[in-house]
DRENTORLUM-673543 format. One record per residue (C-alpha): residue number from 1; residue in one letter; x, y, z. Coordinates in nm, 4 decimals, decimal comma. Example, Ala and Ser with C-alpha at 12.3 -4.5 7.8 and 13.67 -1.06 7.14 Angstrom:
2
<atom seq="1" type="a" east="1,2300" north="-0,4500" up="0,7800"/>
<atom seq="2" type="s" east="1,3670" north="-0,1060" up="0,7140"/>
END
This chain:
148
<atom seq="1" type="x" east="0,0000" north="0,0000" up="0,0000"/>
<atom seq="2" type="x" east="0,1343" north="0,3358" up="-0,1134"/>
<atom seq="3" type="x" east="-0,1036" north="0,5549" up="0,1792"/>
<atom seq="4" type="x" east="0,1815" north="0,7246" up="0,2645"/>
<atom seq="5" type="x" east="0,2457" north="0,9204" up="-0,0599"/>
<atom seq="6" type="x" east="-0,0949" north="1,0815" up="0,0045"/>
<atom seq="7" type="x" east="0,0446" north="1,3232" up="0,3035"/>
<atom seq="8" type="x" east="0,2679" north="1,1275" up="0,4921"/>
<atom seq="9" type="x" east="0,5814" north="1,1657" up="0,2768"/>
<atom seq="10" type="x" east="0,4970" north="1,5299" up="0,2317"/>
<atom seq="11" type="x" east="0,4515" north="1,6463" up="0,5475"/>
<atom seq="12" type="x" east="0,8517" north="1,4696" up="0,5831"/>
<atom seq="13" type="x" east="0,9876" north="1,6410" up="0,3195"/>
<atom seq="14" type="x" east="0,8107" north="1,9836" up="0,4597"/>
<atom seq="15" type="x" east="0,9915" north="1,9421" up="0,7340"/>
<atom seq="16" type="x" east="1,3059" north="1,8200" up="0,6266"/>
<atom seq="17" type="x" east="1,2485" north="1,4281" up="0,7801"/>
<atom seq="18" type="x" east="1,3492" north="1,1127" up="0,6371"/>
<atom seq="19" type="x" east="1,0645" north="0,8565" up="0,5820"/>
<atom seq="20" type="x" east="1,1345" north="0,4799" up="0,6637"/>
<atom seq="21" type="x" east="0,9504" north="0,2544" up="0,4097"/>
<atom seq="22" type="x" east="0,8291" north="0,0102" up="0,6207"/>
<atom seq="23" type="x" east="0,7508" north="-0,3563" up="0,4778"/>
<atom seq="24" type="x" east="0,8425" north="-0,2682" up="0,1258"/>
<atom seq="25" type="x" east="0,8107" north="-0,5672" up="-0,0069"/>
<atom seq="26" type="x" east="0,4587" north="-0,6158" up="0,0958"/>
<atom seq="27" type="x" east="0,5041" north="-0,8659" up="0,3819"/>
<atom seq="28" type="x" east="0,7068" north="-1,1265" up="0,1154"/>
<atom seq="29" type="x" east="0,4444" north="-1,0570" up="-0,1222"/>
<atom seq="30" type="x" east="0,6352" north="-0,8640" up="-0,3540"/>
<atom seq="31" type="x" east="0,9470" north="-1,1091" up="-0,3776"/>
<atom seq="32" type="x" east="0,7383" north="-1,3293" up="-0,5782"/>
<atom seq="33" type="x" east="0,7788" north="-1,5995" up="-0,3874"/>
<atom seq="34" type="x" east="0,4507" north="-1,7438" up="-0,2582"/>
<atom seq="35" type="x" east="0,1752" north="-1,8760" up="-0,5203"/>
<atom seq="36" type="x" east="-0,0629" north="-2,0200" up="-0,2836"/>
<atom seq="37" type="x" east="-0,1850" north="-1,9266" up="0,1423"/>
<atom seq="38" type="x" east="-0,0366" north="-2,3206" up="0,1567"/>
<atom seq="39" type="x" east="0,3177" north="-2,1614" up="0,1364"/>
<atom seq="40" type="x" east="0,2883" north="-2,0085" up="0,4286"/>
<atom seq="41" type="x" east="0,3036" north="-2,2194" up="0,7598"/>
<atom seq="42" type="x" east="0,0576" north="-2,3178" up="1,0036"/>
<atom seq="43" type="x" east="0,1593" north="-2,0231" up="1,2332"/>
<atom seq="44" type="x" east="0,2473" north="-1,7424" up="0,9913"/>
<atom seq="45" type="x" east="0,0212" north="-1,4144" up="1,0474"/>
<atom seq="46" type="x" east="-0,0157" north="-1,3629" up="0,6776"/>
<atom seq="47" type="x" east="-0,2592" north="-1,6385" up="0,6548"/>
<atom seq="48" type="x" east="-0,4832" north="-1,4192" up="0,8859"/>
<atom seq="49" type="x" east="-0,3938" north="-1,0628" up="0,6681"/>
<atom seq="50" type="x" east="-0,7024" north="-0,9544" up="0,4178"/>
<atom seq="51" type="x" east="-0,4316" north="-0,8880" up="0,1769"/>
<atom seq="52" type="x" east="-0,3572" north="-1,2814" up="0,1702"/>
<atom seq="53" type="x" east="-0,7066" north="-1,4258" up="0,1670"/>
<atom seq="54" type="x" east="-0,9207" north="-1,5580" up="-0,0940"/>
<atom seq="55" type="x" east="-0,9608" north="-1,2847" up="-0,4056"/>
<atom seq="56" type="x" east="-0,7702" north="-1,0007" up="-0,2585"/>
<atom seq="57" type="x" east="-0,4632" north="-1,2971" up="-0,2701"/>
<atom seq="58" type="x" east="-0,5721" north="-1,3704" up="-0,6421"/>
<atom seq="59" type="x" east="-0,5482" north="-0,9953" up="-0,6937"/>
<atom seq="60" type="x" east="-0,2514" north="-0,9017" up="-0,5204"/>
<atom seq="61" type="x" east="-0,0501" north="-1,2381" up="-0,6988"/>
<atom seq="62" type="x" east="-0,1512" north="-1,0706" up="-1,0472"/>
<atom seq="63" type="x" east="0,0347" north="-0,7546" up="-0,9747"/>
<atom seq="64" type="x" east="0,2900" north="-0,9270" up="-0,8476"/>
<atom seq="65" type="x" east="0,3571" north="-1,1390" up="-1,1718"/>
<atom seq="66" type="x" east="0,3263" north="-0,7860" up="-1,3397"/>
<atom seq="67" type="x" east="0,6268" north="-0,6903" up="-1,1291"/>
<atom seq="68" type="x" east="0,7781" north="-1,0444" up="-1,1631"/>
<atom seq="69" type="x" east="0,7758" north="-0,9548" up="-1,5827"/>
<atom seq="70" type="x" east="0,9305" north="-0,6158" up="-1,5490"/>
<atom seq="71" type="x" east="1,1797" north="-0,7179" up="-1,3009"/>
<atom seq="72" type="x" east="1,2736" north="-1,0455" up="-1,5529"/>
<atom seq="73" type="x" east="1,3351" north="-0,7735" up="-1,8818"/>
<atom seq="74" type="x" east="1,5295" north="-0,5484" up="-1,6110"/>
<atom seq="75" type="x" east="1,7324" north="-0,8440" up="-1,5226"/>
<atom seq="76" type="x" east="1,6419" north="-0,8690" up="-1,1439"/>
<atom seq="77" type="x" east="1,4433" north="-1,0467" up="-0,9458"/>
<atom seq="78" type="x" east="1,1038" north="-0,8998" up="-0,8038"/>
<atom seq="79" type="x" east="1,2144" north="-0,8057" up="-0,4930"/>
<atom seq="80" type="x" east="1,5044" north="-0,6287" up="-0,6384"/>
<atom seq="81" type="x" east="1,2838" north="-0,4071" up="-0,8954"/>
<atom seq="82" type="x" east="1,0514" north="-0,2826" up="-0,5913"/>
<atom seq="83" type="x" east="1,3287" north="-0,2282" up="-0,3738"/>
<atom seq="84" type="x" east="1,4883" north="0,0081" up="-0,6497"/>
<atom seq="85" type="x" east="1,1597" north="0,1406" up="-0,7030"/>
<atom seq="86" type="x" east="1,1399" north="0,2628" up="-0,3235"/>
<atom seq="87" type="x" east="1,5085" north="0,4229" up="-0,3143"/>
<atom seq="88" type="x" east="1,4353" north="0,5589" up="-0,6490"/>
<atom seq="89" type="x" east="1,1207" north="0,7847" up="-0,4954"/>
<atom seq="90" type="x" east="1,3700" north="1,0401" up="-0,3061"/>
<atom seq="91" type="x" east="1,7148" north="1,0246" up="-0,1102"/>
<atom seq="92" type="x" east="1,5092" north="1,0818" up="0,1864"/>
<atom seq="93" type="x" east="1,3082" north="0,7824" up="0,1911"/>
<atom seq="94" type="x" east="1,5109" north="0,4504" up="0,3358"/>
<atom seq="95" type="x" east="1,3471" north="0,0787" up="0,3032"/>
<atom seq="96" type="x" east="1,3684" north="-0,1452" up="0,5125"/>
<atom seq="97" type="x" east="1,2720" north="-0,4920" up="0,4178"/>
<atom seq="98" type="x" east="1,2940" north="-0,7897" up="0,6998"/>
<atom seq="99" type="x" east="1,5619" north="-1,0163" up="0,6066"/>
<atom seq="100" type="x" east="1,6081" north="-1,3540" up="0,7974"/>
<atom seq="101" type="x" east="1,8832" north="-1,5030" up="0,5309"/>
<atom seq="102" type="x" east="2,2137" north="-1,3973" up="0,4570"/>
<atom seq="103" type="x" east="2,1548" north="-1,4864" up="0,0968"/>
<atom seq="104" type="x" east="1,8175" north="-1,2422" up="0,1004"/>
<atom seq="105" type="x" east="2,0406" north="-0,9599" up="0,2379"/>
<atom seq="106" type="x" east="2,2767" north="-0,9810" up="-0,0395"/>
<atom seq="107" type="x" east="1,9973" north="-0,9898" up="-0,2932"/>
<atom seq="108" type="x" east="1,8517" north="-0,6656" up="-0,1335"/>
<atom seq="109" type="x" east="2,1851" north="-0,4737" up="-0,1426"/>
<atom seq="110" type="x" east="2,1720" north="-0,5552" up="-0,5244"/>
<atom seq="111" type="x" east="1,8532" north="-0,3366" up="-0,5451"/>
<atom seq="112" type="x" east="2,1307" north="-0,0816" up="-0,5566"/>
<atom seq="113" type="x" east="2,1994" north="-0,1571" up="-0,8822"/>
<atom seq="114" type="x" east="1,8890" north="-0,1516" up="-1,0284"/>
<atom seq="115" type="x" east="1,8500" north="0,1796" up="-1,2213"/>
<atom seq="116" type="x" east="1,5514" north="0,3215" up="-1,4194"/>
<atom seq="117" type="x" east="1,4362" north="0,5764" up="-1,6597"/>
<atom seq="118" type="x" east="1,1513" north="0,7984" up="-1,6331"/>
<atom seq="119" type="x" east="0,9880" north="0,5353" up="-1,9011"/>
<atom seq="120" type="x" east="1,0468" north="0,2297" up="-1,6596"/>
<atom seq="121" type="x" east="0,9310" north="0,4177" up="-1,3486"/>
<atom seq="122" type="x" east="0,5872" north="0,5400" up="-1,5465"/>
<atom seq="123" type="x" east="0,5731" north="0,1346" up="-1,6540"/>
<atom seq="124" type="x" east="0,5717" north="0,0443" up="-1,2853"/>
<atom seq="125" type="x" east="0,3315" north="0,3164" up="-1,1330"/>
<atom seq="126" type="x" east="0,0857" north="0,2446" up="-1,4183"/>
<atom seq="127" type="x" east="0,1051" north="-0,1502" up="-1,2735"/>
<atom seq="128" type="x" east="0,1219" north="-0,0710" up="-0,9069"/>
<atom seq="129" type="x" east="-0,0846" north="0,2412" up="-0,8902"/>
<atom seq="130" type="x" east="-0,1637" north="0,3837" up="-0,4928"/>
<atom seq="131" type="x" east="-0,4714" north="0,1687" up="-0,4814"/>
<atom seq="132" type="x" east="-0,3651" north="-0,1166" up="-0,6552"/>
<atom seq="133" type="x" east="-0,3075" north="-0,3324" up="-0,3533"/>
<atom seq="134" type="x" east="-0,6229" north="-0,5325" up="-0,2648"/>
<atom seq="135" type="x" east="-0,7311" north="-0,5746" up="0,0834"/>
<atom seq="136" type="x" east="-0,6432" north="-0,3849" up="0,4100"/>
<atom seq="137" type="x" east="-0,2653" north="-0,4272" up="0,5641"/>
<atom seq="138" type="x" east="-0,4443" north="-0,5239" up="0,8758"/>
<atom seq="139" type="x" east="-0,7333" north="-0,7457" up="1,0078"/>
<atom seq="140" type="x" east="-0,9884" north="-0,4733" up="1,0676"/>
<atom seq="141" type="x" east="-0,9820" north="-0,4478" up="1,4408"/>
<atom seq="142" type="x" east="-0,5712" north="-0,3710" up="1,3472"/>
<atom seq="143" type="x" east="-0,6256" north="-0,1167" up="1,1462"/>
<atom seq="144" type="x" east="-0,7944" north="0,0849" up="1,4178"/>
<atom seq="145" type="x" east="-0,5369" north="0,0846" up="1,6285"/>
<atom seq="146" type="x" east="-0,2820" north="0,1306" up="1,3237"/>
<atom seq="147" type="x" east="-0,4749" north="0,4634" up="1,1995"/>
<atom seq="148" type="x" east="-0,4479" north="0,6632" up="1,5231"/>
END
């Protein structure tokens, strides 16, 4: 979910702050990774997130194979191209994706090396739009407390 670009990133850069991106790659969605809610374990929160249930999953996996298409002709893998996307928004915003494997960090520093042009970035926002994302980050009862 882009919600932040509404006012949150411009009441920052009024005021001179940074902006963490937090969870930018969509809670694992967005390394392209998971196909099914079976990939996820017993225990995993996701399986309880609206964003990972029934047609907001189907949804949310079709952008995602957008990304996954765009990332393949840039040479990168998915996480990689929305990681790239996030640094290229502004200096002052700084992702940071969860990372439990060594072998994930080094594919997240690579995200570095992902470059765009003003075509590319257009490509993406027309795919990912603010609203694109289907369902809410949080159970409702979540979002309550997340929105205060």
């Amino acid at each position: 979910m882009r919600d932040p670009e509404n006012e949150v990133l411009a009441a920052c850069r009024r005021l001179g702050r940074g902006f963490v991106a937090y969870s930018p790659l969509g809670r694992g969605f967005l390394t392209g990774t998971f196909q099914r809610l079976d990939d996820f374990a017993e225990d995993d929160f996701r399986r309880f997130n609206p964003r990972f249930q029934g047609e907001n999953f189907t949804r949310n996996l079709a952008l995602v194979d957008q990304m996954r298409a765009l990332a393949q002709r840039k040479g990168c893998r998915t996480s990689q191209l929305a990681l790239a996307w996030v640094l290229a928004r502004g200096e002052d915003i700084v992702p940071i994706p969860g990372t439990k494997q060594h072998r994930y960090l080094e594919e997240n520093i690579a995200a570095f090396e992902v470059s765009f042009t003003e075509a590319e970035l257009t490509e993406i926002d027309a795919v990912f739009p603010p609203d694109a994302a289907a369902g809410l980050r949080y159970a409702e009862e979540m979002m309550k407390l997340a929105d205060r």
